[in-house]
N, C-alpha and C positions, 0 to 999 in steps of 0.2 A: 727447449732442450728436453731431450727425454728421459727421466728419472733413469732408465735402463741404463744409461750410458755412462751414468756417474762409475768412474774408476778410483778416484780416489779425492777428497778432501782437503780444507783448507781449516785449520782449527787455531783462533790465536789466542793464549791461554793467559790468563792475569792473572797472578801469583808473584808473593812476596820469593817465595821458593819451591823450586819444584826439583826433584829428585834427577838426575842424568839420564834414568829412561823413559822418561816425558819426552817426547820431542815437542815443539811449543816454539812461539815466537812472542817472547814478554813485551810488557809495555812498561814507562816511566811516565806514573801520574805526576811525580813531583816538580818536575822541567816540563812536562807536556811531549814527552820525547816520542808520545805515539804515533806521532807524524812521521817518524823514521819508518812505520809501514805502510806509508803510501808510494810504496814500490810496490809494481805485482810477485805478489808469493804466488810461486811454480805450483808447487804439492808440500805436503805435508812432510816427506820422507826429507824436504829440504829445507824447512825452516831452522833455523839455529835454536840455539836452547837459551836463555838470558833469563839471567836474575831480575826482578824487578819489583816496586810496589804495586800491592792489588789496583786496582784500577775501574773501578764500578763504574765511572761517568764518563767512557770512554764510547762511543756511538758505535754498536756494532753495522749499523747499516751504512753510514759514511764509508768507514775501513772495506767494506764488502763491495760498494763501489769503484775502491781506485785498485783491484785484483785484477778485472778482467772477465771473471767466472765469480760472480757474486753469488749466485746460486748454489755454489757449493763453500760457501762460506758461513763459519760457525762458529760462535765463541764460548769459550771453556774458563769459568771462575771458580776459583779455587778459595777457601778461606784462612786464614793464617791462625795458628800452625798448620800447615799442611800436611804433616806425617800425624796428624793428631784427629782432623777437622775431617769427616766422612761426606761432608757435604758438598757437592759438586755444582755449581748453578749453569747450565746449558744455554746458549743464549742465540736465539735464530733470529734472523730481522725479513721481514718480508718476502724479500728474495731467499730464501735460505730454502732447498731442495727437501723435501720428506726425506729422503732417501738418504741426503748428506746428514740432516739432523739425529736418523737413528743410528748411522754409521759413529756420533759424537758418543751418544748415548752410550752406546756399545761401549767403548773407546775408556769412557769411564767407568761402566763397569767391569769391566777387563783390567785396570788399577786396583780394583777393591774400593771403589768409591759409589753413594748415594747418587743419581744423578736429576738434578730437577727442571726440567725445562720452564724455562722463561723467555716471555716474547720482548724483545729489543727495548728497552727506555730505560731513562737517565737513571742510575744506580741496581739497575737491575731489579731483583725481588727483594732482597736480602738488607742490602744497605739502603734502599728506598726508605723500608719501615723504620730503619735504627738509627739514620741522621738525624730524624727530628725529635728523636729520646736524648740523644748524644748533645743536640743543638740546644733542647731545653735547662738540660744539666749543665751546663755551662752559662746559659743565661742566669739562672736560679742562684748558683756561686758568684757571678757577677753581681749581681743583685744582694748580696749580703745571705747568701743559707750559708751552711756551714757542710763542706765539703765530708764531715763524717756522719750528718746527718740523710746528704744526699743519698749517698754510696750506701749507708745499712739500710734507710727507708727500701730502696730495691733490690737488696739482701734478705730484707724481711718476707719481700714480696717470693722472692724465689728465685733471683735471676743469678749466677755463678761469680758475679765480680760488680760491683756499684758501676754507673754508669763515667765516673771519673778517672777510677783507674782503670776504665776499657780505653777510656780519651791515651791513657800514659802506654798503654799495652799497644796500640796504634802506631803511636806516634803523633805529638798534638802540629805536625807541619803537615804531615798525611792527613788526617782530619779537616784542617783547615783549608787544604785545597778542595778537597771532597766536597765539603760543605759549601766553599763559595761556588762551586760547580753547580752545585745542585739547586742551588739559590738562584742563579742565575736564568734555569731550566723552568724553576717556579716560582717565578714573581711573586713576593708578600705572605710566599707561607713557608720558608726557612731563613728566618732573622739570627743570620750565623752572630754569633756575642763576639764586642771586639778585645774580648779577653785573648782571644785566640790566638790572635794576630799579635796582641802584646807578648803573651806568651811564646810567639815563636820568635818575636825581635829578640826577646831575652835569654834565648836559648834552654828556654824552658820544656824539651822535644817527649818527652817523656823517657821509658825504661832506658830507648836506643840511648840516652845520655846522661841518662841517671837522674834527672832532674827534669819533676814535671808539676801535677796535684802533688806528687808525693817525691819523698826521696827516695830511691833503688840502689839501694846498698846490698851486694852478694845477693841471697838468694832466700830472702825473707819471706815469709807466705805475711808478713804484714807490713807493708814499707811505711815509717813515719810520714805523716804530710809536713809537705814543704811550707813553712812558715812565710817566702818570700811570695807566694802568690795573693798573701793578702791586702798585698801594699795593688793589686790589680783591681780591685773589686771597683764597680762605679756610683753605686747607694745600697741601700741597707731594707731596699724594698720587700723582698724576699728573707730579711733574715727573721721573721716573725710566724713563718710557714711551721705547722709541723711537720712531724714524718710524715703521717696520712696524708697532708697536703700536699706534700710534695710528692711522692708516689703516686697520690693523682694524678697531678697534672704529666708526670713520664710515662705512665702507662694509658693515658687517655691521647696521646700522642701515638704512641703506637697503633692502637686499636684503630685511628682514624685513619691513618698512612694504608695501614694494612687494610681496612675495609675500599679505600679508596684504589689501591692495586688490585682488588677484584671486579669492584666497579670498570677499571679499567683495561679489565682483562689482561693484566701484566701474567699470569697465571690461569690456570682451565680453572682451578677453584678452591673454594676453601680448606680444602684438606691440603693443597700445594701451599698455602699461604701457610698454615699452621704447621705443616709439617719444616717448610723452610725454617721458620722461626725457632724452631727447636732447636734442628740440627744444628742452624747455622751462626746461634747466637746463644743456647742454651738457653733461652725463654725457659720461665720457670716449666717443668715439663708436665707436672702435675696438674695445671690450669691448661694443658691442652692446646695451648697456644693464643694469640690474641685474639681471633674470631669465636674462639669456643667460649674464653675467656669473658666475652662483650656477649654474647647468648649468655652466661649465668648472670650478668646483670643486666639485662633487658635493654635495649634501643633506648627506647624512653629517657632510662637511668643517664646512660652517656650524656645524650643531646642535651639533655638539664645540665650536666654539670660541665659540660665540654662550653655551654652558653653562657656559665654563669663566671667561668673563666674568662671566657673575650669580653664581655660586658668589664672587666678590671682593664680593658685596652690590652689584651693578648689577643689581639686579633688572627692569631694563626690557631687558636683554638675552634676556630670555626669550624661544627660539624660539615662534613661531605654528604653530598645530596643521599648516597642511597642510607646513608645510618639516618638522615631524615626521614626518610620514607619508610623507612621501615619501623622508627618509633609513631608515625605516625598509624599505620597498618597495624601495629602489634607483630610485627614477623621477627623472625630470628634467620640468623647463616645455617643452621641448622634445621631442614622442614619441619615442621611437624608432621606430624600423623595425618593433623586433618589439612596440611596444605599438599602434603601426598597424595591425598584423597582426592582433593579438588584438580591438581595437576592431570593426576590418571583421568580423571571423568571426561576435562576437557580436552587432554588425548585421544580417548576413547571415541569422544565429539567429532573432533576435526577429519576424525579415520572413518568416521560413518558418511559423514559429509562427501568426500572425497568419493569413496564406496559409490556414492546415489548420482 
């Protein structure tokens, strides 16, 4: 088909909420109810508008199969709050036309939105890197830490809310679906904690019910933690971590998720990675984000300590081959000087070569 011809787009937007002049066709992570669009969507001017949970592990290239016109099909995620959250994640899967993609583009920023394209896989850019911060923080609590040491450890660090009461901000049954989603996508490196699941037998949902890590009473910028989660915990392995320790191991999660969504080319590049992380999680902002973040402490630094982790039997600490390679190399996400040098030369090289 020829880009020229594109008239109009197919755009299905994942958001908890989206405003009445969105037009958009929601999905429901919590039922799986995104099967309700494997009907073909006409055009855009005629999808309905539906309330829904965001929906990060939902396949866009599946969905753009059962259309008809895949090629003009493009998915639009939104972050929650939405009238708050500037960040937009763009989401094309294979089939997805240039021409439909920057019509997306557009589209969000004509909202007054950031928009960041991301190529099609399981949780997108955004929730890819922050399930397995989210999945360790609940292992950690499971384990006997102590839910106010988790939460200011990455307070201290910079991040806008502990990583428990983001669990309660959520929703810990939205979560826990997420999670086993994503688990299932990547065998042996997201070990969802079965706190989760107890917690949602118990009706333990977070804010949406008042009762989660913490209790949500009116409009407290500090909710007391709920005393009942600690009858959940399953040993007391973790309760001997300090902050430092524990801030480790959630930020050295991160750092590997996210190095490994460049490896994978979930994103064109480090600057899409870190600036995702920013916007779309408030990553402390100051530290640049996780890749700039892993460049002030050296490749090297990570892979030691990310090793000396799984070596305790965290086998999901397992550095990713390029943060291997590159503390092997001495390189950083960020060139240096002299590998700029070396790149231009052998630029320079290949262009002579060609030349003769």
């Amino acid at each position: 088909m020829k880009t020229n011809k594109i008239r109009y787009i197919t755009i299905v937007c994942f958001c908890k909420k989206v405003s009445a002049g969105v037009p958009c066709r929601g999905t429901n992570e919590d039922t799986g109810d995104w099967k309700v669009l494997k009907e073909p969507i006409v055009s855009l001017e005629h999808v309905p508008i539906e309330n829904s949970p965001s929906s990060p592990a939902i396949p866009i290239d599946e969905l753009a199969e059962t259309t008809g016109s895949p090629e003009r099909f493009v998915g639009i995620h939104f972050f929650n709050p939405v009238h708050r959250m500037q960040l937009v994640e763009v989401i094309r899967s294979p089939q997805s036309d240039p021409v439909a993609v920057q019509r997306a583009i557009q589209f969000v920023q004509q909202i007054g939105k950031l928009p960041l394209l991301v190529n099609d896989s399981p949780g997108f850019l955004v929730n890819r890197i922050l399930i397995p911060y989210l999945i360790e923080a609940g292992l950690l609590f499971e384990s006997g830490a102590s839910a106010r040491d988790i939460d200011e450890a990455m307070l201290d660090f910079g991040m806008p809310m502990g990583p428990l009461r983001l669990l309660d901000e959520v929703g810990l049954d939205v979560a826990q679906h997420i999670c086993g989603t994503l688990a299932g996508k990547f065998q042996g490196r997201f070990p969802v904690p079965k706190l989760l699941e107890k917690m949602v037998a118990a009706k333990m949902l977070g804010r949406k019910n008042g009762r989660g890590f913490y209790i949500h009473a009116g409009e407290k910028k500090m909710p007391e933690l709920n005393s009942e989660t600690e009858t959940l915990r399953q040993d007391t392995s973790a309760s001997g971590l300090s902050r430092e320790q524990l801030q480790e191991r959630l930020v050295l999660l991160m750092i590997n998720e996210a190095a490994r969504c460049l490896e994978e080319k979930v994103v064109a590049s480090m600057d899409d990675v870190d600036f995702g992380m920013v916007m779309g999680t408030g990553f402390a902002p100051f530290r640049g984000g996780p890749l700039r973040y892993a460049d002030s402490l050296g490749a090297a630094k990570i892979v030691a300590a990310m090793r000396r982790w799984a070596e305790t039997g965290a086998t999901w600490f397992e550095p990713c081959g390029s943060l291997k390679e590159m503390a092997a190399a001495g390189k950083f996400f960020i060139p240096t000087r002299k590998d700029q040098y070396e790149n231009s030369q052998s630029s320079n090289s290949r262009r002579t070569s060609d030349d003769d």
